[in-house]
DSSP file (Angstrom, degrees, kcal/mol; ACC not computed):
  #  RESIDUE AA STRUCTURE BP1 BP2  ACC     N-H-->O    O-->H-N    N-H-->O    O-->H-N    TCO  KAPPA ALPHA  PHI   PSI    X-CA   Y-CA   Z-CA
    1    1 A X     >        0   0    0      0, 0.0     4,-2.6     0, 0.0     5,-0.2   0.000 360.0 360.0 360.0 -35.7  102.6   53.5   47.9
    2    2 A X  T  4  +     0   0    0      1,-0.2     4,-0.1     2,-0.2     0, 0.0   0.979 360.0  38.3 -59.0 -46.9   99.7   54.7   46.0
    3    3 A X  T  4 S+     0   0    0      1,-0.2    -1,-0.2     2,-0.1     3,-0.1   0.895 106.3  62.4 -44.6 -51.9  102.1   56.7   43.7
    4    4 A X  T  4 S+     0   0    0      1,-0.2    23,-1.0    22,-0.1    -1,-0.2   0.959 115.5  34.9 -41.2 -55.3  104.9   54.2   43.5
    5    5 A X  S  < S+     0   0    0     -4,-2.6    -1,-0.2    21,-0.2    -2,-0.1   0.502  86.3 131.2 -89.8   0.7  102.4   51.7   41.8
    6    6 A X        -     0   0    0     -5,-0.2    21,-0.3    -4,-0.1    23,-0.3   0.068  41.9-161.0 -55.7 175.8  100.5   53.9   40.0
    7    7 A X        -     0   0    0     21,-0.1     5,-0.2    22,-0.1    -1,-0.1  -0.566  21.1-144.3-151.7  74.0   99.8   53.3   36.3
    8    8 A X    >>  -     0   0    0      1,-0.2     3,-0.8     3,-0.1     4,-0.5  -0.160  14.6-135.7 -41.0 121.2   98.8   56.4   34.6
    9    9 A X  H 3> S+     0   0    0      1,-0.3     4,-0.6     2,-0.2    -1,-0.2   0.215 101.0  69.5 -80.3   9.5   96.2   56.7   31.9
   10   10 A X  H 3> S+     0   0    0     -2,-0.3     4,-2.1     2,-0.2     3,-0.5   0.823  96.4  60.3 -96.2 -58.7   98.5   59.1   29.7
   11   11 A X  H X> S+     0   0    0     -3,-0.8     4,-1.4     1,-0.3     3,-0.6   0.828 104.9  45.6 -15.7 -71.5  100.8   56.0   29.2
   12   12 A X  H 3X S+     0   0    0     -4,-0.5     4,-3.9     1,-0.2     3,-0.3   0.774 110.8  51.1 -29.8 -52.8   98.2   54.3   27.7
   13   13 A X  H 3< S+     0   0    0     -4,-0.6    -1,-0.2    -3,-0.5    -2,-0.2   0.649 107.6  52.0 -83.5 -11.8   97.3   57.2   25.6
   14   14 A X  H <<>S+     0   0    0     -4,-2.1     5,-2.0    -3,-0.6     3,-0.4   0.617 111.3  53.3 -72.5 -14.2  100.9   57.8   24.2
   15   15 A X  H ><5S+     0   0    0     -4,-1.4     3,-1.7    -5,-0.4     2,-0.6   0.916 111.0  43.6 -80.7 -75.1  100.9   54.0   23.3
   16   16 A X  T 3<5S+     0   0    0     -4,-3.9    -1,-0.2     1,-0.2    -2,-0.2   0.082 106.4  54.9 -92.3  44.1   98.1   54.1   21.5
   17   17 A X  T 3 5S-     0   0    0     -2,-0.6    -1,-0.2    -3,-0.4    -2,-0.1  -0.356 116.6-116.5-118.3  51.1   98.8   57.1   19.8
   18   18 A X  T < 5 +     0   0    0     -3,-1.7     2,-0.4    53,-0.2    -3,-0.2   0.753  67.2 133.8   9.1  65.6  102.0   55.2   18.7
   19   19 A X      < -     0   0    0     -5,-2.0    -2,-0.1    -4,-0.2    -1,-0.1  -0.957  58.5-100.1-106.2 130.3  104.7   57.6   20.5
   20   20 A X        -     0   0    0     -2,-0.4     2,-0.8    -3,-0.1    19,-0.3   0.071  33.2-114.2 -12.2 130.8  107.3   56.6   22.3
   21   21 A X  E     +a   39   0A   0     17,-4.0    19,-6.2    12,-0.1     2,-0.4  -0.798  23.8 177.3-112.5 137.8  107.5   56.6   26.2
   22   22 A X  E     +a   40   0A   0     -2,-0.8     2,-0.3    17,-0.2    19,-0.2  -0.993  31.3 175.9-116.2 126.3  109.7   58.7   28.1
   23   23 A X  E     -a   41   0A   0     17,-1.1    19,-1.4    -2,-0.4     2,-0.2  -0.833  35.5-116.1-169.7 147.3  108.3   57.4   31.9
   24   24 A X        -     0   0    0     -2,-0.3     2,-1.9    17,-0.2     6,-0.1  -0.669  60.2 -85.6 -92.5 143.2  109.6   58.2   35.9
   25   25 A X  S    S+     0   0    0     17,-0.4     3,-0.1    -2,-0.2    16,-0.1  -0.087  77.9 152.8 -54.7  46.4  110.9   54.7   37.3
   26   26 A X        -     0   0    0     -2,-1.9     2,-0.4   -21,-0.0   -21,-0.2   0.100  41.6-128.2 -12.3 162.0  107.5   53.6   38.4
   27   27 A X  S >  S+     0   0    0    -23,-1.0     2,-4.0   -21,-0.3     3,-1.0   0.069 105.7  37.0 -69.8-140.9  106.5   49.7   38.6
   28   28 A X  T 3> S+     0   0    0     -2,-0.4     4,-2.1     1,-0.3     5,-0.2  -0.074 120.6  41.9 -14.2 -30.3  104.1   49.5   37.2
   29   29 A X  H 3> S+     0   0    0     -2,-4.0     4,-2.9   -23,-0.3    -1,-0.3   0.926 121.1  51.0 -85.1 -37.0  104.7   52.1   34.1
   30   30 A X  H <> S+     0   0    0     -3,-1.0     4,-1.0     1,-0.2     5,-0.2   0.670 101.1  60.2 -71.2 -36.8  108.4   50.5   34.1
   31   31 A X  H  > S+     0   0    0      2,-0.2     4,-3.8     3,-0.2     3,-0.5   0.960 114.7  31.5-152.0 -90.5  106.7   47.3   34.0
   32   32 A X  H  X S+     0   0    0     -4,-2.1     4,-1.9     1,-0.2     6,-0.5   0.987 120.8  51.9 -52.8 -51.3  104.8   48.3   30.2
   33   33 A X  H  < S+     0   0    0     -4,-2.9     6,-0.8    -5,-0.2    -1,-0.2   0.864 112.8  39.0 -58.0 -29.5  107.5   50.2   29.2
   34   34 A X  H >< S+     0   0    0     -4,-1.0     3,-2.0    -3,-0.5    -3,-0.2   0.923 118.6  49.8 -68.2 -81.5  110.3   47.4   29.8
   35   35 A X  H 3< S+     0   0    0     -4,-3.8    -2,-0.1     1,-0.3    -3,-0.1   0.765 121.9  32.6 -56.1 -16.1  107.8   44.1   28.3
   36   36 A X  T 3< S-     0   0    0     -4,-1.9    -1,-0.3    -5,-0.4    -2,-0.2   0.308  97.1-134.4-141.6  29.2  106.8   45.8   25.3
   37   37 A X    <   +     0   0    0     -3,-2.0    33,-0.3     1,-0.2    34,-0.2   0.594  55.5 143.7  77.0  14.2  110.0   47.9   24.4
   38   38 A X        -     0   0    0     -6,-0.5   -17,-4.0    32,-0.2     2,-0.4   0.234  66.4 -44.5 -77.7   9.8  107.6   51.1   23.7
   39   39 A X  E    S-a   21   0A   0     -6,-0.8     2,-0.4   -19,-0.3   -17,-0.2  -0.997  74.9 -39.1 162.2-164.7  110.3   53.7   25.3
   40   40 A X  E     -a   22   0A   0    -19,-6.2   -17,-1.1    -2,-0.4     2,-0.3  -0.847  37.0-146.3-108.2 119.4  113.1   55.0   28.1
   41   41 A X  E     -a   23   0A   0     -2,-0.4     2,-0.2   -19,-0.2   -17,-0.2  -0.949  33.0-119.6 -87.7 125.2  112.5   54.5   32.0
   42   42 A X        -     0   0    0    -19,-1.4   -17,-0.4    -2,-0.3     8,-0.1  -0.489  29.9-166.7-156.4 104.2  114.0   57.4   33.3
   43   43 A X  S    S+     0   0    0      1,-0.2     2,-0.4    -2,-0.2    -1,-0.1   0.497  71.9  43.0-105.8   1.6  117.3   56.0   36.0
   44   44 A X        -     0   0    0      5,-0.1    -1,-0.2     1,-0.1     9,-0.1  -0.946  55.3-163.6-161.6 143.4  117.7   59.4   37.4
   45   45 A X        +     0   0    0     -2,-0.4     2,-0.6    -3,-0.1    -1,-0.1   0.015  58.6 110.8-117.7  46.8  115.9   62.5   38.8
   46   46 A X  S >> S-     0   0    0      1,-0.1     4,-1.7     2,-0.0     3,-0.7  -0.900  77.0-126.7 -99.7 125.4  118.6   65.1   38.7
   47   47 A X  H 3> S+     0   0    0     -2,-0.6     4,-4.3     1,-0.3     3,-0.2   0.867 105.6  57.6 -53.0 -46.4  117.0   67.7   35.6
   48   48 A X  H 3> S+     0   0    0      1,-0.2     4,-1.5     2,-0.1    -1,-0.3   0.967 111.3  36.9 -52.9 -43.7  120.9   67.3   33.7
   49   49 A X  H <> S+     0   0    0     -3,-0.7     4,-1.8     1,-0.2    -1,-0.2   0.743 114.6  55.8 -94.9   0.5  120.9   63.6   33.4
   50   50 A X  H  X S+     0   0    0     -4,-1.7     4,-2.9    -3,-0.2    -1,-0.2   0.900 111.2  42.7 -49.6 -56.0  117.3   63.5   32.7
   51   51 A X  H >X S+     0   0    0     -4,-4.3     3,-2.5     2,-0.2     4,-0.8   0.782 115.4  53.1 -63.2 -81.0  117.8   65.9   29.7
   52   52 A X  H 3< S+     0   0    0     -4,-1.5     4,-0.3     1,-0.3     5,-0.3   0.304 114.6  38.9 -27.8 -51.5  121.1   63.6   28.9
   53   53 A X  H 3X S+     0   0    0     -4,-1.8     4,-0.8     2,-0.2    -1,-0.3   0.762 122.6  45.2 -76.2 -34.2  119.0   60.1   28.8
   54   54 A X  H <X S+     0   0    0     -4,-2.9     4,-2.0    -3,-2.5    -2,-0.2   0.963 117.5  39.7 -58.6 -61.9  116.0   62.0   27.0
   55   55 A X  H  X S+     0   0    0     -4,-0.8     4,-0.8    -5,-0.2    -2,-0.2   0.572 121.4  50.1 -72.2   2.8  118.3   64.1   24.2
   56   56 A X  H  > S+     0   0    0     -5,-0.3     4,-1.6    -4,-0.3    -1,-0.2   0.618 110.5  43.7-101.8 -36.0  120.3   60.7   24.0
   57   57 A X  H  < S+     0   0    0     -4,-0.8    -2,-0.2    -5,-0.3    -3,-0.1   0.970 119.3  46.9 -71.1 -39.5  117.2   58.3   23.5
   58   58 A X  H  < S+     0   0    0     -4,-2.0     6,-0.2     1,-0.2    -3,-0.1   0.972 110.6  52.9 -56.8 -56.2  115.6   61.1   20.7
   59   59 A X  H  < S+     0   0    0     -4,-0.8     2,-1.7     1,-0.2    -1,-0.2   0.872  94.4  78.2 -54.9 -52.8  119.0   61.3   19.1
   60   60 A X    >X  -     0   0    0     -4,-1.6     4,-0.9     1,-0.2     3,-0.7  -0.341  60.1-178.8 -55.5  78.3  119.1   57.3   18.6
   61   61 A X  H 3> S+     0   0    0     -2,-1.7     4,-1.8     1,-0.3     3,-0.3   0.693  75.8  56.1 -48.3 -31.6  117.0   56.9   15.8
   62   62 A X  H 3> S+     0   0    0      2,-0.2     4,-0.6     1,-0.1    -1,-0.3   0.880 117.8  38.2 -58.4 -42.2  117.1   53.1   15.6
   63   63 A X  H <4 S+     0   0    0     -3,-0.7    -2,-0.2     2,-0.2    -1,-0.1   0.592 114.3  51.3 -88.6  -1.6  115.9   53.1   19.2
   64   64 A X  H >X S+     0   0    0     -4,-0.9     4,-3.6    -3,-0.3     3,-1.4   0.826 117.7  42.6-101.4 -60.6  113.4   56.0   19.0
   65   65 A X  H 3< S+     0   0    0     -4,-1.8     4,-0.5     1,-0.2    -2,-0.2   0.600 108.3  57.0 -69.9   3.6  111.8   54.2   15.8
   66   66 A X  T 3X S+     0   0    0     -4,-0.6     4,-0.8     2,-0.2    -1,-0.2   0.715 106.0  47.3-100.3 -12.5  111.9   51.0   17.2
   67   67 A X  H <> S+     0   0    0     -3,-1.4     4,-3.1     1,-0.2    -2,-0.2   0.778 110.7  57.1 -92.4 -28.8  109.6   51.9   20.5
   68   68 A X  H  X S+     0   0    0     -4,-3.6     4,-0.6     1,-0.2    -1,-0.2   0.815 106.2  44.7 -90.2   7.0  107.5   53.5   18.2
   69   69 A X  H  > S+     0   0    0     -4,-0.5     4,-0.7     2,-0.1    -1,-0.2   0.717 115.2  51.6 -38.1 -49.1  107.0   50.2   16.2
   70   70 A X  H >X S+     0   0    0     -4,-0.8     4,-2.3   -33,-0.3     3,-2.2   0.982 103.5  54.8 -82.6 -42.9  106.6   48.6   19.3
   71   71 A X  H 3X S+     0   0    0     -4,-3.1     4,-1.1     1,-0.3    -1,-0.3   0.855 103.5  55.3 -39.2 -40.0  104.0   51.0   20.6
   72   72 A X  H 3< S+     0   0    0     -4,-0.6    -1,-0.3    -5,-0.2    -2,-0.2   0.444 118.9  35.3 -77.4  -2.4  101.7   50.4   17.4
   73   73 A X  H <X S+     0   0    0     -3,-2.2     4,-0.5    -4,-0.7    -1,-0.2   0.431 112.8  56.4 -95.2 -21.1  101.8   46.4   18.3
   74   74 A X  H  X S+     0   0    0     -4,-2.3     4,-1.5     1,-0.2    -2,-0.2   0.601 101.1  65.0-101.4  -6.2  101.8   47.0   22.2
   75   75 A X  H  < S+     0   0    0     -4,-1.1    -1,-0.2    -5,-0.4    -3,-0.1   0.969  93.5  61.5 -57.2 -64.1   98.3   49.1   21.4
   76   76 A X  H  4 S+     0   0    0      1,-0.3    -2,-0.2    -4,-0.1    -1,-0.1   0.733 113.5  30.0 -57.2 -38.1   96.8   46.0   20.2
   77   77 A X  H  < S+     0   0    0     -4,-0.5     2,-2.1     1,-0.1    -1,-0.3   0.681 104.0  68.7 -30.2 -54.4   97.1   44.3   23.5
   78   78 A X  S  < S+     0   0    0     -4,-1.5     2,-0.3     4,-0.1    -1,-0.1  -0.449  84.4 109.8 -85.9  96.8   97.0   46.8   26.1
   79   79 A X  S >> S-     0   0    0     -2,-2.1     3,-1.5     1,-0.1     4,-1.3  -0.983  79.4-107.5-156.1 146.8   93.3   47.6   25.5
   80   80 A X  H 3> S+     0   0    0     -2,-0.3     4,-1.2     1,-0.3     3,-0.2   0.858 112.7  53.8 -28.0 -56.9   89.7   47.3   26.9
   81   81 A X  H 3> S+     0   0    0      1,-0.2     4,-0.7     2,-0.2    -1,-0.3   0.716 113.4  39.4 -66.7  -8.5   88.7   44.6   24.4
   82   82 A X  H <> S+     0   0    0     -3,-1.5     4,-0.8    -5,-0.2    -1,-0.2   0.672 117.8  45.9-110.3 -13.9   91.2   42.6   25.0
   83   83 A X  H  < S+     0   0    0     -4,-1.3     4,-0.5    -3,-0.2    -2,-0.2   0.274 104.8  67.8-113.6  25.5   91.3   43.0   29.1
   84   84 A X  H  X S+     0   0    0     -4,-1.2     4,-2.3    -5,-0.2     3,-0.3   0.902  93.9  48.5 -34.3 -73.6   87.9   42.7   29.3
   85   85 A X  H  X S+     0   0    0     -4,-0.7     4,-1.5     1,-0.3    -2,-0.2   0.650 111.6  53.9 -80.7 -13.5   87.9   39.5   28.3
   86   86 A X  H  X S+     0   0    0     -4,-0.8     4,-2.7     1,-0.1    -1,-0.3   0.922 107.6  55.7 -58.0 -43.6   90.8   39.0   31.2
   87   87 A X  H  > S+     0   0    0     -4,-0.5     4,-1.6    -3,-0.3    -2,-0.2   0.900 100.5  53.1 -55.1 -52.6   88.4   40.5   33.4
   88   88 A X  H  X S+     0   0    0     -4,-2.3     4,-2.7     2,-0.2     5,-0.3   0.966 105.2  58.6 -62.8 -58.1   85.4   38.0   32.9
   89   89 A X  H  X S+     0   0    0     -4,-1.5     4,-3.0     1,-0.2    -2,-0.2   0.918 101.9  50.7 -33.2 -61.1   87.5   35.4   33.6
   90   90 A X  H  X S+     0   0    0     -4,-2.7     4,-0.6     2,-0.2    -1,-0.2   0.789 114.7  43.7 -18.9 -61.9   88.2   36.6   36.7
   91   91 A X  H >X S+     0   0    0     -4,-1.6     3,-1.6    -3,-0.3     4,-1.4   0.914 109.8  52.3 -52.7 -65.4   84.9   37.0   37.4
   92   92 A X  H 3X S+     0   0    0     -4,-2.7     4,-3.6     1,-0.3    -2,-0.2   0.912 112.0  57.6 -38.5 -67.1   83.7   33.5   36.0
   93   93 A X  H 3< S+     0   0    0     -4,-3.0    -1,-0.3    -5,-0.3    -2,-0.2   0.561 102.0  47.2  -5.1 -60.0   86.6   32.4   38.4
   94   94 A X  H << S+     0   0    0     -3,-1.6    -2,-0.2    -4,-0.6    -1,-0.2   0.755 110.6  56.0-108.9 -64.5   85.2   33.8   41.2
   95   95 A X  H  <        0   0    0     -4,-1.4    -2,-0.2     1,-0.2    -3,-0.1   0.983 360.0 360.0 -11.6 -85.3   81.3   32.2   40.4
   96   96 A X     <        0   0    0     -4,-3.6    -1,-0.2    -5,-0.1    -2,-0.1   0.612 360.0 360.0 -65.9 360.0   82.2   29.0   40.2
């Protein structure tokens, strides 16, 4: 379970160093990768149709440049300062 849900901090750092993602069906990584359109979720783990959906996402250049668009806007969101301030809420929440 722990795996299943994990949410790896390499994501992040390919996001914000506005690359694409190429991501194992996860939730949670499927989850970022899906809502902000930064990359490929991965449908299969036999090593041929991996390479196929990898060298087929690379090749697309409209769909390769458009997750790395999306990466350099889905940076501005997925970040400390901004889930901080989710995070105090939470908290604040929790106080009162």
């Amino acid at each position: 379970m722990n795996y299943k849900y994990s949410l790896p901090n390499k994501l992040f750092d390919y996001i914000h160093a506005d690359l694409p993602v190429i991501a194992s069906d996860l939730v949670e990584v499927r989850r970022i990768v899906l809502d902000y359109k930064v990359g490929l979720v991965l449908t299969n783990h036999e090593p041929s149709k991996m390479a196929e959906e990898i060298n087929s996402f690379l090749q697309n250049e409209i769909l390769f440049s458009q997750a790395k668009q999306n990466a350099s806007k889905a940076k501005l969101l997925l970040n400390w300062s901004v889930e901080k301030e989710v995070l105090i809420k939470e908290y604040e929440l929790l106080i009162d």
